[in-house]
N, C-alpha and C positions, 0 to 999 in steps of 0.2 A: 439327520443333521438339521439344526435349526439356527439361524440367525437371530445374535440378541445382541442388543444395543443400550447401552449405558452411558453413566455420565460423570467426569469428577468436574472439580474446580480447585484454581487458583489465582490469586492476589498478588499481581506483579509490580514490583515495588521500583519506584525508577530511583536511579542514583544520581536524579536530580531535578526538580521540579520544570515537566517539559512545557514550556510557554509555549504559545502561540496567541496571533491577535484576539482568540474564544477563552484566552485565560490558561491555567496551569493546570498541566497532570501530574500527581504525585503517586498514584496505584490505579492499575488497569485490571478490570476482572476477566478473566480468559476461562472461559467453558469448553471443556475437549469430551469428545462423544467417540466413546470407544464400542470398535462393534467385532462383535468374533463369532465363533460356532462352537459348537458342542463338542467338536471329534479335532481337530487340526490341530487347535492351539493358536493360530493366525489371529490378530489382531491390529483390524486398522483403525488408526488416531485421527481424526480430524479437529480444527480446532473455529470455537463460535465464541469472538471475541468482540463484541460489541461495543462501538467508540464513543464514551460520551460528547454531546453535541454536536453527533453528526451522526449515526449509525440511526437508521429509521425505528429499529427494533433495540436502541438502549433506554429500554422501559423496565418497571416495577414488574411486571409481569414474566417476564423472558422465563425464569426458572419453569415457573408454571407451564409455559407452551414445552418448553424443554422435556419434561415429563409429558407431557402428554405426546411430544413426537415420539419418545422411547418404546411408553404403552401401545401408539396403533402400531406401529413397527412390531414389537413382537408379537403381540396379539396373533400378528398373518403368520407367523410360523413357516416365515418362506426360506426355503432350504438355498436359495443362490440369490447372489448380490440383485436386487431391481435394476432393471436399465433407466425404467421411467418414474427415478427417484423425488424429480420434483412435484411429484403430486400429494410427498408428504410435507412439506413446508411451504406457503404461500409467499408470492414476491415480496409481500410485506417483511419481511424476515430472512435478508438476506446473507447476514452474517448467521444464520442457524444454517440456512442452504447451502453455504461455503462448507461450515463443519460437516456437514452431512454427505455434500460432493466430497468432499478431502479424505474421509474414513473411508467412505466407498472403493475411492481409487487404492487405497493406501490397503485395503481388506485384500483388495482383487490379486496385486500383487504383492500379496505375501504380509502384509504388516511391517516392513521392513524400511520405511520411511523412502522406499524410490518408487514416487508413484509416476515418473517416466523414464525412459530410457533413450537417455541424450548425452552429450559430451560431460556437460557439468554434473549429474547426477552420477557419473561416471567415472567421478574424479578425475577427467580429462583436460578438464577446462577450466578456468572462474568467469564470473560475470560481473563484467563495470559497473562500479556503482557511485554515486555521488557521498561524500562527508556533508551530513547535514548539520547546520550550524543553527541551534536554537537558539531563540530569544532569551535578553536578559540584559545587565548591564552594560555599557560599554567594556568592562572589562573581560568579563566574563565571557562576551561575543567573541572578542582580541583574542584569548585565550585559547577558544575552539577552534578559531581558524587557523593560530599558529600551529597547534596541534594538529589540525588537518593534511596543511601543507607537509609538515615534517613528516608526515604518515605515509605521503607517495598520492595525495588522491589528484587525479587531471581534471572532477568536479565537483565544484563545491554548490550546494545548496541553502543559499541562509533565506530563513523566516525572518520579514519585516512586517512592520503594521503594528508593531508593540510597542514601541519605543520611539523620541523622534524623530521623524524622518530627517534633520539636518544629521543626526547623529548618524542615522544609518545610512544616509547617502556616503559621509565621514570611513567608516567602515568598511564602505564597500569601494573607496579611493584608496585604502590602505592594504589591499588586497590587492589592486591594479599595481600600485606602487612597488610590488614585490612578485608579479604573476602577470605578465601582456596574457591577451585574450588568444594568443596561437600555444602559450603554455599551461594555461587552468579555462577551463567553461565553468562561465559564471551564473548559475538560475537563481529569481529566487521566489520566493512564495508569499504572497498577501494573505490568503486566505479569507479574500473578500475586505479587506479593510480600507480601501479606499473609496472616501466620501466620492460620490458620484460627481459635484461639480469640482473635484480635487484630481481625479482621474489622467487625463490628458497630460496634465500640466509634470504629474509626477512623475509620467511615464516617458514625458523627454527629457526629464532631471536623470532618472535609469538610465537613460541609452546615454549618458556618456559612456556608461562602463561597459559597452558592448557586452550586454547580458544576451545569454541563449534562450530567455524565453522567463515570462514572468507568469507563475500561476495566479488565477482566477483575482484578480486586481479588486472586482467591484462585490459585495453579496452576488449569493445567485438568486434565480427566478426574474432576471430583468432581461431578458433577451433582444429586446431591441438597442438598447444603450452599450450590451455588451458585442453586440454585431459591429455599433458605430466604432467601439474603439478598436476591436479589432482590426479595421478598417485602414484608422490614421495611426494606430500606437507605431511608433518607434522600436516596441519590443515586442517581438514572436508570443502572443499571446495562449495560453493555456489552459485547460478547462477542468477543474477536476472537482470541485464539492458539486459544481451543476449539474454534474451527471447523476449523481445521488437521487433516487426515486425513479430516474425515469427506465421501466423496465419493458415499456412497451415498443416493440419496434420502429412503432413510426413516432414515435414519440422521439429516442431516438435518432432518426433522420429527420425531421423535424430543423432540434436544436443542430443538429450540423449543416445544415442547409444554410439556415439563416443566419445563424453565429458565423461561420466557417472560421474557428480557431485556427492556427497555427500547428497546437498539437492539443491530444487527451490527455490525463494522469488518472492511470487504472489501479481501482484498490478492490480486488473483491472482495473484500470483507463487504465494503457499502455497495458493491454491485450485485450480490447476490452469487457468485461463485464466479470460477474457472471459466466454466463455459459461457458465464453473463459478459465475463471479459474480454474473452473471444468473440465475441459476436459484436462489441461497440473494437476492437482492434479491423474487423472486416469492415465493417460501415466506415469510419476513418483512413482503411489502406484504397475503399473505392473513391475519395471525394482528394487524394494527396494531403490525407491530415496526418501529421506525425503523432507517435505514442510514446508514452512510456509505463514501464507497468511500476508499481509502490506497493512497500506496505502500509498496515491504517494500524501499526503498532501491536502487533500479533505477536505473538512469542516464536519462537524457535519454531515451532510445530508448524502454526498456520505460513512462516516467513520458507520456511523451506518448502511449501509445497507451490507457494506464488512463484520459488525462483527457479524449481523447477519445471513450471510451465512455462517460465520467459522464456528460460534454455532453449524452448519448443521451436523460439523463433528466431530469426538470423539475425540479432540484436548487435551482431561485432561490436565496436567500440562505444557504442551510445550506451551512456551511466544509466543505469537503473536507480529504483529509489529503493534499492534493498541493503541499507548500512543500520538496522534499525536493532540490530542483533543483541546490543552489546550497552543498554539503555537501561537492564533491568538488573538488578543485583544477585533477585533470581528464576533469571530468566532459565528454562528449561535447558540441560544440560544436552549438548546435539554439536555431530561432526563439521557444524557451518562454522568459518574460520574467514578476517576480512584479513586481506594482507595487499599492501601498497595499492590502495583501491579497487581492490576484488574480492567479490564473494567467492568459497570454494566451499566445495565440499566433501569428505572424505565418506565414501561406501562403508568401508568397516567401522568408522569412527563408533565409540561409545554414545549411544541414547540413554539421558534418564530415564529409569521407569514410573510412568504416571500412576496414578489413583485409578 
C-alpha cells in the first residue's frame, strides 16, 4: 500500500461582493489536496485556500509549489500517514500546510470529514458563533444586521474602516437602540484602517457602544504604537492580521509581551495550520490573553475542520468567527448547518464529492 496525494480546484463565487477596508471579494480560489492509498479506498480532504492580501503564500506561483508538494510526497512511496509532515511545506506556505495538516488528520480517521472526536463533531453540540456584518452602504449594513438579529445571533461582528466613520458610529447607535449590551456582544473589525494619529480619539467615540473588543485598529508591523493604545483604548483590543508571518516562537512571545492585547483572532489558513494555532492559543492562555479561533473564508471543507478543532476547546458561550459558511453560492456541499447562532454539524449529513 502506497500513499498518493493529489490535487483539484475550485472558484468560489460569493453571493456578494465581500468588502473589507483592503477592498472587495467577489471569487476565492480554494485548493483541496486529496490523499488516499491504493487498497482501503479512504480518502482525506484538506483544503489550501490562500487569501488575497493577506495569506503570505497568495502568489503566482502557489500551483507550482503545489505540484511539486504532490511529486516529493509520492515519490517516498510511504505506506503510513508521516508524523513529521511539516518537513514537506516550509512556514512560508501556510495555507498549503493547513491543507496538508487537514488531509492527514482527515486520511487517519477514515476520510470521513471527523477529524476529532468531540461533542460538536458528534452532532452533540453547536458552537457560538458571531453574524458577521460586511461592509457596504448604509443600507445594505441596516439590512445585515436586521437580518442578523431576527436570525437568533447574541454576536454580532461588523467590519468598519470602509465607509464613514460618522455613518458607522450611526450604525452601530442603531443596533444599541434595539440590543443593550447584556442582550447582543457587539465586536468589530478595522482591519488595520485607522490612521495612527486618528486612533485614540476613535476608539473612545466606540466605547460608547460598549463594544467587546475591537480588531487590529492600526496596520500591523507597528508594535510600539500598538502596545500604547492597547494600553489607554477604551475598547478590549485584538490582534489578528499581526500575527500573520510570525512563525517563530519567540517571535511569537515577543509581540505578546510587548503588545499585551486583550485577545488573539486565530485563522489558520494564515497561521500555518491547526497545530500553528494551538501553539499561539498556549502562549496567550500563559500571559491571560483571550482567543478566538475564525475562519480566513475557506469553504466548507477547510471551515469544518477549524471548528472542529475549536470544539477541542472549552469555548462555552464565547462566539467563534465560524458564520462564514453560507457566503458562497457554491460553496462545497457539507452537513455544517448555522441555526439561531450556531454552528452544528451533523455526522451522517451528505458531503459533496470533490474533484
Amino acid at each position: 500500500m502506497a500513499l498518493r496525494l493529489r490535487y483539484s480546484c475550485r472558484a468560489l463565487r460569493f453571493n456578494f461582493p465581500a468588502r473589507t477596508s483592503r477592498g472587495a471579494l467577489t471569487e476565492h480560489v480554494a485548493w483541496y489536496l486529496h490523499l488516499s492509498d491504493d487498497d482501503s479506498g479512504a480518502e482525506g480532504i484538506g483544503e489550501a485556500a490562500p487569501l488575497a492580501g493577506l495569506s503570505p503564500d497568495h502568489r503566482p506561483d502557489f500551483e507550482a509549489r503545489l505540484q511539486r508538494l504532490c511529486q516529493e510526497f509520492n515519490d517516498l512511496g510511504l505506506a503510513e500517514a508521516p508524523a513529521n509532515w511539516q518537513q514537506f511545506v516550509e512556514p512560508e506556505w501556510p495555507a498549503l500546510r493547513f491543507g496538508l495538516e487537514t488531509a492527514l488528520l482527515d486520511y487517519q480517521r477514515g476520510g470521513r470529514h471527523q477529524l476529532f472526536d468531540n461533542a460538536f463533531s458528534r452532532g452533540e453540540a453547536g458552537l457560538p458563533i458571531n453574524g458577521l456584518v460586511w461592509m457596504g452602504d448604509a443600507a445594505f449594513m441596516q439590512e445585515q444586521i436586521r437580518k442578523k438579529l431576527a436570525e437568533g445571533y447574541r454576536c454580532l461582528k461588523m467590519k468598519i474602516g470602509g465607509i464613514d466613520f460618522d455613518t458607522e458610529l450611526t450604525l452601530l447607535r442603531s443596533i444599541r437602540e434595539v440590543a443593550s449590551p447584556a442582550e447582543l456582544v457587539l465586536r468589530v473589525d478595522a482591519n488595520g484602517a485607522f490612521a495612527l494619529p486618528d486612533a485614540q480619539r476613535k476608539l473612545e467615540q466606540l466605547s460608547e457602544f460598549q463594544l467587546h473588543s475591537i480588531e487590529q485598529p492600526i496596520k500591523a508591523g507597528q508594535w510600539p504604537a500598538l502596545a500604547a493604545l492597547c494600553r489607554t483604548s477604551p475598547v478590549p483590543i485584538a490582534l489578528d492580521e499581526e500575527l500573520i508571518g510570525l512563525t517563530d516562537l519567540g517571535q511569537q512571545r515577543a509581540l505578546l509581551e510587548q503588545v499585551q492585547p486583550a485577545y488573539v483572532v486565530l485563522k489558520p489558513t494564515l497561521l500555518g495550520g491547526l497545530a500553528a494555532a494551538g501553539q499561539w492559543i498556549a502562549e496567550a492562555t500563559q500571559r491571560n490573553i483571550g482567543w478566538w479561533m475564525t475562519s480566513a473564508l475557506e469553504s466548507n471543507v477547510g471551515l469544518n475542520a477549524i471548528s472542529q478543532y475549536t470544539a477541542q476547546y472549552p469555548v462555552g458561550d464565547f462566539a467563534q468567527g465560524l458564520g462564514t459558511g453560507q457566503l458562497y453560492h457554491n460553496n462545497v456541499g457539507s452537513p455544517l448547518q448555522v441555526a439561531g447562532g450556531y454552528l452544528h454539524y451533523t455526522p451522517l449529513g451528505h458531503w459533496e464529492q470533490l474533484g
